[in-house]
N, C-alpha and C positions, 0 to 999 in steps of 0.2 A: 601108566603115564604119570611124572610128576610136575605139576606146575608147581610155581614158588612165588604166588601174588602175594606182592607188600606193596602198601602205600605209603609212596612217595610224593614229592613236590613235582610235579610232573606237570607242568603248564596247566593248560586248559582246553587239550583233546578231551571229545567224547570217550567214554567207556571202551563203548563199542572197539576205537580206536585205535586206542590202546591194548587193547586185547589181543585183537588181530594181529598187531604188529611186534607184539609180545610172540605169540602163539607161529607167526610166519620166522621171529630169528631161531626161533628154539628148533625150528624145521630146519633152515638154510645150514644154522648150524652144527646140526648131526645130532644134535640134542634129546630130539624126538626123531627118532629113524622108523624107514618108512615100513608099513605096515602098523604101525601102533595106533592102536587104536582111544578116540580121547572119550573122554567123560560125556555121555547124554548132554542136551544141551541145561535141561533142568538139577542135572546132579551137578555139572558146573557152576548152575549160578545159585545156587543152594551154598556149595563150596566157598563161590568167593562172597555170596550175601547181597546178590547183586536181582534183580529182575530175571526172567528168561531173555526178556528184548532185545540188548546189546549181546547177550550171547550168539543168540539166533544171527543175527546180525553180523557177526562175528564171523562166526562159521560158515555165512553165506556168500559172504568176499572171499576166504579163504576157498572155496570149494568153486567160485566164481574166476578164482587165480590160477587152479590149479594144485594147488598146495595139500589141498584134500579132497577124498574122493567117498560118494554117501552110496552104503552098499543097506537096500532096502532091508527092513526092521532086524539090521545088525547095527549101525551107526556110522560113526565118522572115521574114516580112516587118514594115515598120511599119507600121502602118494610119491610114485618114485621121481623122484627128482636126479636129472640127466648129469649135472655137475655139483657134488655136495655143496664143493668147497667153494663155490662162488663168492662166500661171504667171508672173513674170518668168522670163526666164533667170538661170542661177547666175552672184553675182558671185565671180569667182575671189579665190581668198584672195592678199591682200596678202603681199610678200619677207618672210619670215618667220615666215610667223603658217598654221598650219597647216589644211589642208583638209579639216577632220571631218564634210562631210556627205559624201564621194567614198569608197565602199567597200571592204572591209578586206582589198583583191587584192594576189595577187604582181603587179608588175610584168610586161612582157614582153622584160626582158633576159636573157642569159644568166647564170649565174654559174659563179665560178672552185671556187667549194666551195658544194655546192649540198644543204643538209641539210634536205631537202624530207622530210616525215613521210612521203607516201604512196608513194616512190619504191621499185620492185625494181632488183634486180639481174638483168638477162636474159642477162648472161655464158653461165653453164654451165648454159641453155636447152637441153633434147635435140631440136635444130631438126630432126637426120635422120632421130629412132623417131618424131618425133612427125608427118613430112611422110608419111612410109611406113606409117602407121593413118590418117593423113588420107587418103592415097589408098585404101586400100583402102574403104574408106567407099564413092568415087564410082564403082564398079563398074557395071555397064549391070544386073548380075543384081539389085543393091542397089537396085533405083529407087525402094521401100518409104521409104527414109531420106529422099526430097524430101520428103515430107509431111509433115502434122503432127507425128505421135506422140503419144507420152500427155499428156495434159495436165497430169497430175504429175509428170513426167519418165521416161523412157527405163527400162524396169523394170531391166534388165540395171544402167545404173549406179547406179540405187538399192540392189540389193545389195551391187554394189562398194563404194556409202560408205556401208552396216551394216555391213559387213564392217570396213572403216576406222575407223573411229568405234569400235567396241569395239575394235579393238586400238590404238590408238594414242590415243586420247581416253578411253576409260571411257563411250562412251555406249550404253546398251542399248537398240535395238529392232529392229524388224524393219525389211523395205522398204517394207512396206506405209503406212510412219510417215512415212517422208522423200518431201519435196515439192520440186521444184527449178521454180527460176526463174531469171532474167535476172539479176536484182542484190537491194540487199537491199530498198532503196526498194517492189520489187513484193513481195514476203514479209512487208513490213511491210503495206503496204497490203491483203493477204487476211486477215491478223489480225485490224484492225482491219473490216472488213468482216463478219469470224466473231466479235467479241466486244464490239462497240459495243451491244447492245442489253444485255446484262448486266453489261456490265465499263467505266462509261464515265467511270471515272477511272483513270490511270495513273502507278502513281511512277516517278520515273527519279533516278540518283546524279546531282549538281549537287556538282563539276562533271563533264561525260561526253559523251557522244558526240550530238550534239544532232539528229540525222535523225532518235533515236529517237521524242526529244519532239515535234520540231515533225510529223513527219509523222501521227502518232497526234494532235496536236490540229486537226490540217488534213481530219482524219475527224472531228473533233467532240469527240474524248475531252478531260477538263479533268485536267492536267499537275500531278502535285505532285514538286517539285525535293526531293528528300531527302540531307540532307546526309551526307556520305564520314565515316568513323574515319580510324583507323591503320590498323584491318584490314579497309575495305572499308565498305559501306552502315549507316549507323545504323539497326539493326532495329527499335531502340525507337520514333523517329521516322515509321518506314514504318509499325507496329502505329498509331500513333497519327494517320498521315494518312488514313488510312478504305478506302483505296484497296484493290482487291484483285487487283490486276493491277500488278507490278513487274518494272525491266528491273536486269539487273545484267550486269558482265563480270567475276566470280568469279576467272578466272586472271589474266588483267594488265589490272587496271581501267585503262579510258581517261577519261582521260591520263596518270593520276597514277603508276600502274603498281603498284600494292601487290597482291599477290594475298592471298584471304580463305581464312582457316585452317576446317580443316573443322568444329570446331564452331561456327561463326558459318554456314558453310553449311547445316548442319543443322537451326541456329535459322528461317534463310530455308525449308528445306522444312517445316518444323511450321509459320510462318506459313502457309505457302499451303494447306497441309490444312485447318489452323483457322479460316480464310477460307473454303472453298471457292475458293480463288483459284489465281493463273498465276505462273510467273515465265518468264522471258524472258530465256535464257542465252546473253547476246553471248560466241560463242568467236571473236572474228576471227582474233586468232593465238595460240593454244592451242600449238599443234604446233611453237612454237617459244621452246624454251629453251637457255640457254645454260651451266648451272651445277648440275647436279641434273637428275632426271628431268623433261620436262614435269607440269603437276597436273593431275590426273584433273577430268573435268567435274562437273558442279554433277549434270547430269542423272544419272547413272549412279551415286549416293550413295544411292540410295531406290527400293525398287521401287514401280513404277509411279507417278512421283513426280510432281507437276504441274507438270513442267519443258517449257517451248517453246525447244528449242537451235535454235540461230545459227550457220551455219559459210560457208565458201566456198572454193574453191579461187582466187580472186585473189591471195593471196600467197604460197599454198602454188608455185603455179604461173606466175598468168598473168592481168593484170585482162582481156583483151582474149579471155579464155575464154566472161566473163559466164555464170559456173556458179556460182550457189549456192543453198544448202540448207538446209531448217528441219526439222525433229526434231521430229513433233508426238506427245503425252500418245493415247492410244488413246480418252479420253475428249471428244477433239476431230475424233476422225474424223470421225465424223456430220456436224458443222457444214461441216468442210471438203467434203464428197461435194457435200452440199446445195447448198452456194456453185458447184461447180462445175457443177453443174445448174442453177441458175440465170441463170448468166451465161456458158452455152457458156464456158468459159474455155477457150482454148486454151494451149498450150507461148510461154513466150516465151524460153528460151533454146533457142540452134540447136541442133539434134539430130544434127547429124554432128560437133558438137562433143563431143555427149553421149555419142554412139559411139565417136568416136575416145578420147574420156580412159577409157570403161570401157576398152577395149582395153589401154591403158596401164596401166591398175590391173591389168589380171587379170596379165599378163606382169612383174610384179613393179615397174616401170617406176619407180611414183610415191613408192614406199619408196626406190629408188635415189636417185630425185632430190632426195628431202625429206635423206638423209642428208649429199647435197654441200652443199644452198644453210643446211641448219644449222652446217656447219662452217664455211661461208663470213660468213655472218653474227655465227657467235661471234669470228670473226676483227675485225669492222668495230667490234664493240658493246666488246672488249675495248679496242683502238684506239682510241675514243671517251673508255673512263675512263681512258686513261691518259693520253692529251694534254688532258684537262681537266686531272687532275690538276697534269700540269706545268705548264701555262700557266694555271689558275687560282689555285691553290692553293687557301687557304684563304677567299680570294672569291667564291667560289661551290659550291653544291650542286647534285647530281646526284638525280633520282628515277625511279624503274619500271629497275631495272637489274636486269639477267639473262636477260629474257624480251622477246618481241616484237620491234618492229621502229624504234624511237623511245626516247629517255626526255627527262626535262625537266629544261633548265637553268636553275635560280635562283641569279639571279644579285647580289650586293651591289654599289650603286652610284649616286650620286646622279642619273644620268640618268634622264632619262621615255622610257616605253617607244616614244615617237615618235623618240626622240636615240638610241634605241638601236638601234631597225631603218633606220635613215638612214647612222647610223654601221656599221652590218653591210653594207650596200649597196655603201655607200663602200668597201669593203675587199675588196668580191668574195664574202659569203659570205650565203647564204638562208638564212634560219631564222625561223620565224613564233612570232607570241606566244600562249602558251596561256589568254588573257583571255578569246576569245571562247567558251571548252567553260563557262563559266557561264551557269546559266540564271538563278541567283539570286545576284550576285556578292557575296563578302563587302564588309565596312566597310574593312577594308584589306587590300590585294592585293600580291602578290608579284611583280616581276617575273621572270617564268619563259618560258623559251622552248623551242619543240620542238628537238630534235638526233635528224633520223631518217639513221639510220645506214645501211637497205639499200643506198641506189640510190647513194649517192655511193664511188668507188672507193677502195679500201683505203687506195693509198698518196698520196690526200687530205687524206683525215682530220686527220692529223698536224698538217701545212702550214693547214690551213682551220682550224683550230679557235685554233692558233697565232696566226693572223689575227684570230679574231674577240676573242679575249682582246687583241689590240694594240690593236683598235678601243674598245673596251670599258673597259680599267681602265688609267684614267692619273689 
């Protein structure tokens, strides 16, 4: 199979979106004829430099439509389709003139400075303590660990991260509260399963992190975009959209990166009292500041507060752990037992996975390693503002600085943001537009692009950014 992802100026569809409907013409159009079979969902987004999640996503509408058919531990195939020619085929865009229905992918070349937002750093990975708890795991006495386990995860490391969570996040509860799965895609999906019949409108910041919204509306909920302050979600707006069910990321909002001062977080938990309502505490990277202490979570401001926290060890550690955790209010436990009862749910992240990281927590392990890859990070993030600085000057703006793993460059300059990632191309350097985190784009937009700082190497930086400012402002 060949795909041909380029980015383009392609509004402000989701990934996901785009994909699919990339991937459904190239079907209609005889393009991809049936029986061919397409790339794993990981080797795809490897290819186009993307997460697995909107892949997954992808391929789950499409095989939802018809389009494609999943032949077990072989993959995806295309399916026969009764009238090829239903569609014409796409006529490719004329020398010059841009191909805005073709979706909004990294390409699948290399590059020379590659300031991809979701990238780590697996340098100072502890490959030897972590191979040496991995083994002791496959012991003959251990045969217990092939099986299932709990279906809320592994009790042992449920206490590891209560234990973690209050000391290092601010979040209070017990083990009995944390729920682990695979990724966040499945976390979200038991929510929405446990709160669709009472809760079936949801607000979400616009702009932000959009699996929250699209996957909550793909359960049915109807989505209200609530527009961002200075310091984080307009409360006033959110009172006023009716909704009682709100998602926020309180310590470095995505994308924009502003953290929200504690009496605006305060105001957020009297909202959801005086609703009866949830809020839904995205901490993806909480645990990582660079300038000051980390900020304590949202959850852990109010006892017994009707917070749903959000966490994961994928950056803390490792995406390829697919460990992560939600934080539920004791006032949802019921729902959750229920659901599990009713749908046999079983475990869907591996459980010698789940062994091995508790092992790592209790031996102090995961504190040692969270305190290299912070110091390593504050190294990359510093390095980032200071060859902006130089090489932008007073051209461009910098925002979400000090925390996380990205911030966003706004940039001044007469190109369109199609001349600007063609011109970044051209010069060796990846960095995607943050157009598409709108769910509801304003009347005038800003050109602003992500600058993630983990995964590309220190003494890159520099040299790449240097690049990308020569490509940029002439």
């Amino acid at each position: 199979m060949l795909l041909t992802p380029v980015w383009t100026d392609n509004g402000n569809e989701p990934q996901y979106v785009q994909l699919y409907a990339y991937i459904k013409k190239e079907i209609v159009a005889g393009t991809l004829p049936e029986k061919t079979r397409l790339p794993s969902v990981r080797k795809l987004a490897d290819m186009l430099g993307l997460s697995t999640t909107p892949v997954e996503m992808a391929y789950q509408q499409l095989l939802a439509e018809g389009f494609i058919i999943s032949r077990p531990r072989s993959g995806y195939y295309v399916e026969h389709l009764p009238e090829p020619e239903i569609a014409p085929r796409a006529s490719r865009p004329r020398d010059g003139q841009a191909g805005v229905d073709r979706p909004l992918l990294r390409d699948a070349r290399q590059y020379e400075y590659d300031f991809h937002m979701s990238q780590n750093d697996f340098s100072l990975f502890p490959y030897t303590d972590w191979r040496r708890l991995y083994n002791q795991t496959l012991r003959l006495e251990r045969q217990e660990d092939l099986f299932f386990g709990d279906p809320q995860g592994e009790p042992g490391l449920r206490k590891q991260i209560a234990e973690y969570l209050h000391q290092h996040r601010g979040v209070v509860c017990t083990p009995d509260q944390v729920v682990i799965c695979s990724d966040q895609f499945g976390l979200l999906s038991l929510l929405s399963l446990m709160l669709k019949t009472d809760y079936p409108q949801i607000a979400v910041e616009n702009p932000g992190y959009l699996l929250f919204a699209h996957t909550f509306a793909r359960h049915g909920f109807e989505v209200k975009p609530i527009s961002l302050l200075e310091d984080g979600i307009d409360v006033r707006e959110l009172e006023q959209s009716g909704a009682r069910l709100a998602v926020v990321s309180p310590s470095h909002q995505y994308p924009r990166g502003m953290i929200m001062p504690v009496a605006k977080r305060m105001q957020l938990l009297e909202w959801a009292k005086a609703v009866n309502g949830y809020i839904i505490e995205d901490d993806y990277d909480g645990e990582f500041r660079y300038h000051g202490r980390p900020i304590p979570s949202l959850q852990g401001l109010q006892t017994n507060a009707r917070v749903i926290y959000m966490g994961s060890f994928s950056q803390v550690i490792a995406p390829a752990l697919c460990i992560w955790y939600m934080v539920l209010p004791q006032s949802l436990l019921d729902r959750y037992y229920q659901l599990v009862r009713e749908t046999l749910l079983e475990q869907s992240s591996s459980r010698l996975h789940q062994v091995t990281l508790e092992a790592f927590m209790k031996k102090g392990m995961l504190e040692k390693h969270l305190r290299k890859m912070r110091s390593l990070y504050r190294k990359k993030h510093d390095a980032v503002m200071h060859a902006v600085q130089e090489h932008f000057g007073e051209r461009a703006v910098l925002f979400g600085k000090d925390a996380g793993f990205h911030m966003l460059l706004r940039v001044e300059t007469p190109h369109s943001e199609l001349q600007l990632n063609e011109r970044a191309r051209q010069a060796g350097v990846h960095t995607s537009s943050a157009s598409y985190t709108w769910l509801r784009p304003p009347a005038e937009q800003h050109k602003e692009f992500f600058l993630g700082f983990a995964g590309i190497p220190l003494e890159k930086i520099e040299p790449g950014i240097k690049a990308l400012a020569g490509a940029w402002l002439d």
